[in-house]
C-alpha beads as a LAMMPS data file, in Angstrom:
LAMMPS data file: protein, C-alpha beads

269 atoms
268 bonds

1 atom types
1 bond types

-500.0 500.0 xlo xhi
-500.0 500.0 ylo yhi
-500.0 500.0 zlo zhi

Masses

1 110.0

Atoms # bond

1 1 1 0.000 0.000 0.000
2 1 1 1.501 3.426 -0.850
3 1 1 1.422 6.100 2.044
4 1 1 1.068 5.765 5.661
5 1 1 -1.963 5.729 8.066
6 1 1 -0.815 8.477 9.876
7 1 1 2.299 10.910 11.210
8 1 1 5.348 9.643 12.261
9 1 1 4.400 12.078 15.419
10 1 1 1.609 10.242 16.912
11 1 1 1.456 7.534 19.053
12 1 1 -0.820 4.652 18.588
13 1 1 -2.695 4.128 21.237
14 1 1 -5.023 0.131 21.483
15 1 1 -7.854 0.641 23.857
16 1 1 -9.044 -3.025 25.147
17 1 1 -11.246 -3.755 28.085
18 1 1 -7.795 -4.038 30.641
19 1 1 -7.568 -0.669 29.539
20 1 1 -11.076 0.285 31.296
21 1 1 -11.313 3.445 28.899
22 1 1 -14.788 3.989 28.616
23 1 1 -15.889 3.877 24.683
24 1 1 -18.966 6.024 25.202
25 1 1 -17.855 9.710 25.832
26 1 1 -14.498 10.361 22.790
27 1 1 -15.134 11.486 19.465
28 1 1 -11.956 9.940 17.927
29 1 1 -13.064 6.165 19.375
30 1 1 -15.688 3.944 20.797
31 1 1 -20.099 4.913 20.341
32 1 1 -21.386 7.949 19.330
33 1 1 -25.459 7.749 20.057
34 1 1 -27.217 10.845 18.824
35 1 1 -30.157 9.952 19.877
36 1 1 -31.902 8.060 16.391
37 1 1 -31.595 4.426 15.520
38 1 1 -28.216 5.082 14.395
39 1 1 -25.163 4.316 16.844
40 1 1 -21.848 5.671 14.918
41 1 1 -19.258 2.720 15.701
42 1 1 -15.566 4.525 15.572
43 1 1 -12.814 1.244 15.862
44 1 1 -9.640 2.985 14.303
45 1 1 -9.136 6.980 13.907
46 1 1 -6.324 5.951 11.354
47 1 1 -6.184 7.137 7.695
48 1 1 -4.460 7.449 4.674
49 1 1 -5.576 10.706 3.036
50 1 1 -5.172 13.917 4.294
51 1 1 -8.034 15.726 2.606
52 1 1 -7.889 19.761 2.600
53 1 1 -11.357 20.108 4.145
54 1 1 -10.868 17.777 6.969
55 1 1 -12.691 18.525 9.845
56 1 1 -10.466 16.002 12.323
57 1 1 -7.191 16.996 11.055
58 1 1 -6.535 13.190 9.717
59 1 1 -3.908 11.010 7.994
60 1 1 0.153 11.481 7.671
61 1 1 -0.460 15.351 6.769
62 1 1 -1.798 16.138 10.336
63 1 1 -0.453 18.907 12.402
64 1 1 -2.538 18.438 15.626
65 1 1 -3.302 14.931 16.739
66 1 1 -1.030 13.545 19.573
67 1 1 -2.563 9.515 19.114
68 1 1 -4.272 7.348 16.864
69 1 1 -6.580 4.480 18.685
70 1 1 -7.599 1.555 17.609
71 1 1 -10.270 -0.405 19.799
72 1 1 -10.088 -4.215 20.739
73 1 1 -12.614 -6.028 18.460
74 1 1 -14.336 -7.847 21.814
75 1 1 -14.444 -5.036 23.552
76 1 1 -16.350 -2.560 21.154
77 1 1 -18.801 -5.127 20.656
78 1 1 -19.379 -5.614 24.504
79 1 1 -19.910 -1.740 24.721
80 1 1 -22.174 -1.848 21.454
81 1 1 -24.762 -4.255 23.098
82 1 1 -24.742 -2.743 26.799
83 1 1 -25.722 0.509 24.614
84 1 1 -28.482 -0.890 22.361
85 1 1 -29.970 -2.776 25.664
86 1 1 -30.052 1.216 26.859
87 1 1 -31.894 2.441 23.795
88 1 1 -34.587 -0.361 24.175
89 1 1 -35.309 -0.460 20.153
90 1 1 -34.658 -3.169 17.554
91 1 1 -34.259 -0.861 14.636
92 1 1 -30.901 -0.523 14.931
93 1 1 -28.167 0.811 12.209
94 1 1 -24.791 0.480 13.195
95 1 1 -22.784 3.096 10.951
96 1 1 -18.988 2.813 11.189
97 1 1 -17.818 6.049 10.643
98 1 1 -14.438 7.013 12.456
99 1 1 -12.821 9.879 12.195
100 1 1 -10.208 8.661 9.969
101 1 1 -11.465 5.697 7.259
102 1 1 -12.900 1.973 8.420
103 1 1 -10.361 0.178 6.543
104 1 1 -7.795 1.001 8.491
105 1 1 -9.046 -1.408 11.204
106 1 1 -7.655 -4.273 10.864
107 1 1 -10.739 -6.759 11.891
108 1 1 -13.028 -4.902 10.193
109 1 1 -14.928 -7.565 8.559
110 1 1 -15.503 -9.235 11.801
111 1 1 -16.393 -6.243 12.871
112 1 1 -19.341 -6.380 10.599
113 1 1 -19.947 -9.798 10.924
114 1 1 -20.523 -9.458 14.623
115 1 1 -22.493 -6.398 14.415
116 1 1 -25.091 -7.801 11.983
117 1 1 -25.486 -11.103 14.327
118 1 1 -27.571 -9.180 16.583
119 1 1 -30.808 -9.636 15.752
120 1 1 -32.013 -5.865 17.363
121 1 1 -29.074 -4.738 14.533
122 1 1 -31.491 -4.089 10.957
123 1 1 -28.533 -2.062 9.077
124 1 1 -25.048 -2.210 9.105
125 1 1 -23.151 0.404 7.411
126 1 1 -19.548 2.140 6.628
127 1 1 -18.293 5.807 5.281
128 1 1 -15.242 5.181 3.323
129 1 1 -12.987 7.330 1.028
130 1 1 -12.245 3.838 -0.765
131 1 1 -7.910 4.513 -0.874
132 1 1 -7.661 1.197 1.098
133 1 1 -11.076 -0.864 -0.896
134 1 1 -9.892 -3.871 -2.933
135 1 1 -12.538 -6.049 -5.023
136 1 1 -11.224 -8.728 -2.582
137 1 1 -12.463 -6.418 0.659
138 1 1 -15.948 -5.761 -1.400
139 1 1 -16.712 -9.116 -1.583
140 1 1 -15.449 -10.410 2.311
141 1 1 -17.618 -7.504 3.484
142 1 1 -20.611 -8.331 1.471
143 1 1 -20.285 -12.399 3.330
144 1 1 -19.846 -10.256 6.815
145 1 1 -23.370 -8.988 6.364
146 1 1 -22.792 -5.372 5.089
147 1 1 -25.905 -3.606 3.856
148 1 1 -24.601 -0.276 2.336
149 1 1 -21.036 1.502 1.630
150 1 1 -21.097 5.494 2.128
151 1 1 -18.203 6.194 -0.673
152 1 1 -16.807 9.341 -0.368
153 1 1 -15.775 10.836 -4.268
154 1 1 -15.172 14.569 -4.173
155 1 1 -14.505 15.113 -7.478
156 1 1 -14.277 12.593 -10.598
157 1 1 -11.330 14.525 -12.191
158 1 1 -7.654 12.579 -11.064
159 1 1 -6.337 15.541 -10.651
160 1 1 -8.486 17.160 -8.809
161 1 1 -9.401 14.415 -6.481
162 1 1 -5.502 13.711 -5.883
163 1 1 -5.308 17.642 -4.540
164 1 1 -8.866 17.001 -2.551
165 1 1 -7.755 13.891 -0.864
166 1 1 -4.111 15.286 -0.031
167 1 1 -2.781 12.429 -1.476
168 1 1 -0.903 11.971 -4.194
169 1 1 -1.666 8.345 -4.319
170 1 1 -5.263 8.263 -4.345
171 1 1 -6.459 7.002 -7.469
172 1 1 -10.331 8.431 -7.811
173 1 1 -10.555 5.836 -11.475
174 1 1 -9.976 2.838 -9.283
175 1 1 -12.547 4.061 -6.878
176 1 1 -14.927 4.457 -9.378
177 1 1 -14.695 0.992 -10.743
178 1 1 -14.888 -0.562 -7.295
179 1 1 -18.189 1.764 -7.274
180 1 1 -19.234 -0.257 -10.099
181 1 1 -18.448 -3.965 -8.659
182 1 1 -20.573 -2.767 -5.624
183 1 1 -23.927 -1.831 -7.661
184 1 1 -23.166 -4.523 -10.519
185 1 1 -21.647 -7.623 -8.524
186 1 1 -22.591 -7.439 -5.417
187 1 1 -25.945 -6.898 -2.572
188 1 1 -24.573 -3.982 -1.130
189 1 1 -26.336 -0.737 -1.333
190 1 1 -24.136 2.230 -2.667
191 1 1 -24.471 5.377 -1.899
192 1 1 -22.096 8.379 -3.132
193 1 1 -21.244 10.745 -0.673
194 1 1 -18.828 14.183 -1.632
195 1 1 -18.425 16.910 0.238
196 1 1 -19.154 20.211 -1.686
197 1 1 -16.458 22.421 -1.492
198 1 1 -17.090 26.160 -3.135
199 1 1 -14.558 27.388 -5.519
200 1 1 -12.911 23.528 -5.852
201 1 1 -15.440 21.083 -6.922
202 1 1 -18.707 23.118 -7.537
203 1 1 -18.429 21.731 -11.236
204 1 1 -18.364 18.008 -9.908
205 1 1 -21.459 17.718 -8.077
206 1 1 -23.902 16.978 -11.018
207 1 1 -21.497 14.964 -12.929
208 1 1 -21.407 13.226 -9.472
209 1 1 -24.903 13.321 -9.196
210 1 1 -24.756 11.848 -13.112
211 1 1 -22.467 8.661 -11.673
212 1 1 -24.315 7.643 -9.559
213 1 1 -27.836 7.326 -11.307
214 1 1 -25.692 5.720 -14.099
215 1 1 -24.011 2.840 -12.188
216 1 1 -27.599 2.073 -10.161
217 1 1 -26.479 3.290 -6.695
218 1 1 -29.294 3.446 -4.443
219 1 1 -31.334 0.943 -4.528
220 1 1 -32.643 0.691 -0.834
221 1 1 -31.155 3.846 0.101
222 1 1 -30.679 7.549 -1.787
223 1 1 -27.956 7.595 -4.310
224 1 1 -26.293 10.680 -2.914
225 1 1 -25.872 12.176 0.061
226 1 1 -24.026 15.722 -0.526
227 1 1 -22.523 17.006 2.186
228 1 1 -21.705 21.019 2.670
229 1 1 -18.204 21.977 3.701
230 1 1 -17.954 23.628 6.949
231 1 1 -15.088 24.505 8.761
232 1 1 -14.244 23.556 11.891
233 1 1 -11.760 25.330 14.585
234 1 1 -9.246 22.095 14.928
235 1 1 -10.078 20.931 10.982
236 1 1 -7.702 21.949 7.465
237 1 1 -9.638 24.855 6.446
238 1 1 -8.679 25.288 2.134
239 1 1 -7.073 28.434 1.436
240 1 1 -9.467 31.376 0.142
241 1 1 -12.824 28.877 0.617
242 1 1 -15.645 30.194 2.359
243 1 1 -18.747 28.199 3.012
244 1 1 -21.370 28.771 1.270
245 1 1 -24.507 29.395 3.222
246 1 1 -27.006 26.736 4.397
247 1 1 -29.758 28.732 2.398
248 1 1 -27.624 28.690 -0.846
249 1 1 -26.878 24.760 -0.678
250 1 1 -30.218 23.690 -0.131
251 1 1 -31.617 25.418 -2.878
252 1 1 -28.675 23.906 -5.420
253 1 1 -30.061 20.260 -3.773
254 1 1 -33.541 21.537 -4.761
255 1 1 -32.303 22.820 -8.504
256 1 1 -30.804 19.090 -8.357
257 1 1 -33.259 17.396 -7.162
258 1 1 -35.887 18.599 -9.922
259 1 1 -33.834 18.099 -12.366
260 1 1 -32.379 14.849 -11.942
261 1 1 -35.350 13.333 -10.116
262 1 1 -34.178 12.194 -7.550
263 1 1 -33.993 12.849 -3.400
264 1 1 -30.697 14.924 -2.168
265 1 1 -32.055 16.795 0.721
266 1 1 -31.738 13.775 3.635
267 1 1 -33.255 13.342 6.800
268 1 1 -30.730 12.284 9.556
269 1 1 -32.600 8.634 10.119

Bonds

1 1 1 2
2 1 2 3
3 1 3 4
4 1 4 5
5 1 5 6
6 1 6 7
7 1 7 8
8 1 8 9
9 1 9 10
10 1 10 11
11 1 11 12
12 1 12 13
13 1 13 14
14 1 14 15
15 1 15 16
16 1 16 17
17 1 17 18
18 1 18 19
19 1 19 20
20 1 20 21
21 1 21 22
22 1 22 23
23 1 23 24
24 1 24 25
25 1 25 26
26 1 26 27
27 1 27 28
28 1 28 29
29 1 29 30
30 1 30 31
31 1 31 32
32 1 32 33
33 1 33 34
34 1 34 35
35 1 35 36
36 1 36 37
37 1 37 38
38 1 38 39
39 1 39 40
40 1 40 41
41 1 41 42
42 1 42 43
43 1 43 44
44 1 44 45
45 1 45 46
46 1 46 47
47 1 47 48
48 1 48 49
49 1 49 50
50 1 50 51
51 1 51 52
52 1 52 53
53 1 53 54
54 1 54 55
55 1 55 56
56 1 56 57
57 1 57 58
58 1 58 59
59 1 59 60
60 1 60 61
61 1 61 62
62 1 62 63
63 1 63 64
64 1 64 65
65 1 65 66
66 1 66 67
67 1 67 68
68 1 68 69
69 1 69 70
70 1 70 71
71 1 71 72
72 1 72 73
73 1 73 74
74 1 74 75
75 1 75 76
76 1 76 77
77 1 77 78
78 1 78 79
79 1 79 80
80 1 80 81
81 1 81 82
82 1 82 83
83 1 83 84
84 1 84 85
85 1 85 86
86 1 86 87
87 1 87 88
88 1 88 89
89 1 89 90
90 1 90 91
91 1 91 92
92 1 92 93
93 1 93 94
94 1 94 95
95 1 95 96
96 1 96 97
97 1 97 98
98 1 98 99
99 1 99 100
100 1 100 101
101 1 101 102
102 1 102 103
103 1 103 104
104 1 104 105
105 1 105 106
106 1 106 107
107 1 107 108
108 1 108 109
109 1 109 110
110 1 110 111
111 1 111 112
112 1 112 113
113 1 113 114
114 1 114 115
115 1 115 116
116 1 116 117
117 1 117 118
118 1 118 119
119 1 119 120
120 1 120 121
121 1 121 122
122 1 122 123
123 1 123 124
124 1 124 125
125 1 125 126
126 1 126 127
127 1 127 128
128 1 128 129
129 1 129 130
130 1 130 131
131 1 131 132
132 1 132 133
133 1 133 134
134 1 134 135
135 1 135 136
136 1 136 137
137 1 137 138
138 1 138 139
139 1 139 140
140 1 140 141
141 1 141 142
142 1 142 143
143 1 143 144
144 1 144 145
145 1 145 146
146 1 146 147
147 1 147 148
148 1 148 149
149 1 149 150
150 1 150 151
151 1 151 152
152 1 152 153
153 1 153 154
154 1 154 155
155 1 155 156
156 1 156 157
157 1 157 158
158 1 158 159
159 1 159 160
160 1 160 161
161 1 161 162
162 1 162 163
163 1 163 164
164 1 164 165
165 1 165 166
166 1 166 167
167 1 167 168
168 1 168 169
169 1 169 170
170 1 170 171
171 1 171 172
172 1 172 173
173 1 173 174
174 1 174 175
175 1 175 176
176 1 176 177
177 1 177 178
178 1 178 179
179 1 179 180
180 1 180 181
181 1 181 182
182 1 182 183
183 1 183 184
184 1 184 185
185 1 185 186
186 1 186 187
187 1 187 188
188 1 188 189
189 1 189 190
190 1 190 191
191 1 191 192
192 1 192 193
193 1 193 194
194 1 194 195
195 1 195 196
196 1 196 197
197 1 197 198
198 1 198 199
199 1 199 200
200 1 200 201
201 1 201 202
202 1 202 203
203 1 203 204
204 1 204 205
205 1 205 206
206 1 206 207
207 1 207 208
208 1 208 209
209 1 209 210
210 1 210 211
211 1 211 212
212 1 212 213
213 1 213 214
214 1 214 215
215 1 215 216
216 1 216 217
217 1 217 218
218 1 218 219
219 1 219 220
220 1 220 221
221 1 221 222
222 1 222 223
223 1 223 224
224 1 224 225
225 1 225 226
226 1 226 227
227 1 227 228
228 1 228 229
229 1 229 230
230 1 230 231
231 1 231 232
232 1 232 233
233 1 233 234
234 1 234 235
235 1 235 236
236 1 236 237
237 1 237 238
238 1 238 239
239 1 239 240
240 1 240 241
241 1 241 242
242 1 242 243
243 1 243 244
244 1 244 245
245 1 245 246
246 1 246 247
247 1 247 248
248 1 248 249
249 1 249 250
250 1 250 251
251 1 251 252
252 1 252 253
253 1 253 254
254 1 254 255
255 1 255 256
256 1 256 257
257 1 257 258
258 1 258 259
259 1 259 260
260 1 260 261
261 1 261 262
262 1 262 263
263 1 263 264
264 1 264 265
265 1 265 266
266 1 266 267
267 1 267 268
268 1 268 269
């Protein structure tokens, strides 16, 4: 694999249940419960890109992170079913998310495996910028039980999407044809997920939009989700970008959604 997961600087830091560091209460590891049927599962805040917008600060590029953690398989399990006893539903999505990428953990497919084993557990889900994805890892995830991939393209221009990710070894073509194998080849839903950045990849959100529809993502689930960039006080902030305002992108979604036909503007369930 080209690159590294993250700074030479940081320590990496295994949380396991000797450890007794609660996994309910970080952002960078353990649950996140917002209150909906979705419990964010965070196993590994490792990643390979180092994308210009970055809210966390992530991958080899970053400037302020002191660790990276990566959470004993057993143990974030355990915590996962003490928390959906608390929430008293069997609706459940569990949406691994981290604040790096999901394929940097390393049991990631057992991961999935034992999340979708619990019968109160309807969805299982991952966000993904697809550097680390491999036909081979499409297809092991698919056995585990996976219902739907989050993908994260920015931009379908290389060059672009290279300057984007922070990376010069992500490879946005290979993405896209592991895109494909997902809607053509396998049961997992797809859905496309970019973050709109103004001034950088304003141009790329309906050829995005156009992808999407054309490889048959979404077929339990929307085909897009389009996120807005907004800064944040610890995050890579692009030089010269200012977010646009909430008022401005959800009108674009609404020029978008009439003319492609299809829904942009998401509810958080």
């Amino acid at each position: 694999m080209k690159g590294t997961l993250h700074s030479s600087r940081t320590a990496l830091v295994r949380i396991s249940e000797e450890s007794k560091v609660p996994l309910i209460g970080a952002i960078p590891f353990g649950l996140i419960d917002r209150g909906t049927n979705v419990i964010q599962v965070r196993p590994s805040s490792m990643c390979p890109l180092s994308c210009i917008f970055c809210s966390t600060d992530a991958g080899p590029n970053s400037r302020t992170r002191l660790a990276e953690y990566l959470v004993d398989l057993d143990y974030i399990i355990a915590y996962f079913e003490k928390l959906v006893d608390f929430k008293g539903i069997d609706d459940i999505e569990g949406h691994i998310d981290t604040v790096g990428d999901p394929l940097t953990y390393p049991y990631l497919t057992d991961l999935i495996k034992r999340l979708k084993q619990d019968p109160r557990v309807k969805i299982v889900s991952i966000q993904t910028h697809g550097h680390l994805l491999t036909e081979e890892k499409v297809y092991e995830m698919e056995e585990a039980g996976l219902d739907r991939i989050n993908l994260s393209i920015d931009s379908l221009d290389a060059g672009r999407a290279r300057f984007i990710s922070g990376s010069p070894h992500y490879d946005v073509g290979k993405v896209k044809e592991l895109a494909k194998t997902i809607t053509e080849r396998t049961n997992i839903d797809l859905l496309i997920a970019p973050v709109w950045i103004p001034g950088i990849n304003d141009k790329d959100m309906p050829k995005l939009i156009e992808f999407a529809l054309s490889i048959g993502a979404g077929k339990r689930w929307p085909p897009l989700g389009i996120q807005k960039y907004i800064p944040h006080r610890l995050g890579r902030r692009p030089k010269n970008i200012k977010p646009m305002s909430w008022a401005k992108f959800y009108s674009a979604l609404e020029r978008w959604e009439s003319e492609f036909g299809i829904k942009l503007i998401l509810s958080p369930k």
